[in-house]
N, C-alpha and C positions, 0 to 999 in steps of 0.2 A: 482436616487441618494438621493431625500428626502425621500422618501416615508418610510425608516429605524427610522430618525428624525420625522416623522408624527404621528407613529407609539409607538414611545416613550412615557410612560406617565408623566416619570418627567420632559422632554419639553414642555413649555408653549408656547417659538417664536420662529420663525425659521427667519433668518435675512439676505438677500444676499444685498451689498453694489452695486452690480454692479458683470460686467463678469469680470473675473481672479482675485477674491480674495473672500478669502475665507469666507464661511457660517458661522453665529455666532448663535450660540444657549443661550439661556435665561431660568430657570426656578430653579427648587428644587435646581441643583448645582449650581448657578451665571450665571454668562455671562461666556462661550466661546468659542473660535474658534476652528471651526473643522478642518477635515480633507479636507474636500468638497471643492471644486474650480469649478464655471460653467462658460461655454463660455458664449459666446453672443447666440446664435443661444437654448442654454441651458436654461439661460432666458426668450428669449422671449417664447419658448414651455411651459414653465410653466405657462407663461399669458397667452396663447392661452388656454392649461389644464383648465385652470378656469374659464375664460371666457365662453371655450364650457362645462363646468360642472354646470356654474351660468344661462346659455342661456340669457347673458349680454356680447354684441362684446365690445371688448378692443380698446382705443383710445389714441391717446397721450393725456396728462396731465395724474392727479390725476385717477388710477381706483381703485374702492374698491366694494367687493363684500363677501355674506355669503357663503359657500355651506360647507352642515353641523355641523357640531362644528369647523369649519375654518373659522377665516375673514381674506380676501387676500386682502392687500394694496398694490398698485404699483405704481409709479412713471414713465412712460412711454415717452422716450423725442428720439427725432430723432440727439439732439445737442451734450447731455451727457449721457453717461450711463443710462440704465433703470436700477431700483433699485426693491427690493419686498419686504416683511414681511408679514408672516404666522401667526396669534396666536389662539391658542386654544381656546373655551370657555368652559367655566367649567361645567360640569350638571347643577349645581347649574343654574346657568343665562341661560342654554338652556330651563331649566324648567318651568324660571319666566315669560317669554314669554307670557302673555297670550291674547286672543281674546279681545279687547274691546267692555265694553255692547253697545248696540244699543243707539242714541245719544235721551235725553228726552225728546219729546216734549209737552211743558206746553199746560195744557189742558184749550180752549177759552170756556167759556158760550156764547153760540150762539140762539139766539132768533129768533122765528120769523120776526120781526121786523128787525132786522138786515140783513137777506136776501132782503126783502122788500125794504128798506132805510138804505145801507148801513154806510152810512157816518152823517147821522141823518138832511138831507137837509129839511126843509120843503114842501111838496109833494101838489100840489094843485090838489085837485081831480077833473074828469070830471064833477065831480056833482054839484061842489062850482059853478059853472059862474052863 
């Protein structure tokens, strides 16, 4: 049922408040409500879908996860309603992503002596007695 709404590219969100009311969509047209109405059992398949697409298990409270230009927000509760939200990420921010450099390590002048007497103790040699 989303995957029409996933597919979209003037959709930016995709919004379910919970089962039996309907899907809100966000983007280039404003906010609004679809057509879309999912059960419970519709729900929760879609946090499972993601969860087995993130290879990240779903648990009640707060779940959120990437899988690829989607970040899936859910709200997972055994009390009230589980809730979700889909939204896009732009090229743009999938792009900016990048590897951070390797972290720098200051470089120590190390002396002979320093191996020797680390700590700069005065060293009584066998020789002194």
């Amino acid at each position: 049922k989303l995957n029409p709404l996933i597919n979209d590219p003037a959709i930016k969100k995709i919004e379910c408040d919970g089962p039996n009311k309907p899907v809100v969509v966000s983007g280039n047209m404003g906010r609004k409500e679809t057509g879309i109405i999912l059960t419970n059992s519709e729900v929760e398949e879609v946090v499972e879908r993601f969860s087995k697409a993130a290879r990240i298990p779903s648990d009640i409270g707060l779940f959120r996860v990437v899988v690829g230009n989607l970040i899936f927000s859910a709200i997972i509760s055994d009390v009230v309603p589980s809730r979700f939200m889909i939204t896009k990420m732009s090229p743009n921010v999938q792009m900016s992503f990048k590897p951070l450099p390797p972290p720098m390590i200051p470089a120590v002048k190390m002396s002979y002596s320093n191996y020797i007497n680390p700590v700069n103790v005065p060293v009584k040699s066998v020789y002194n007695y």
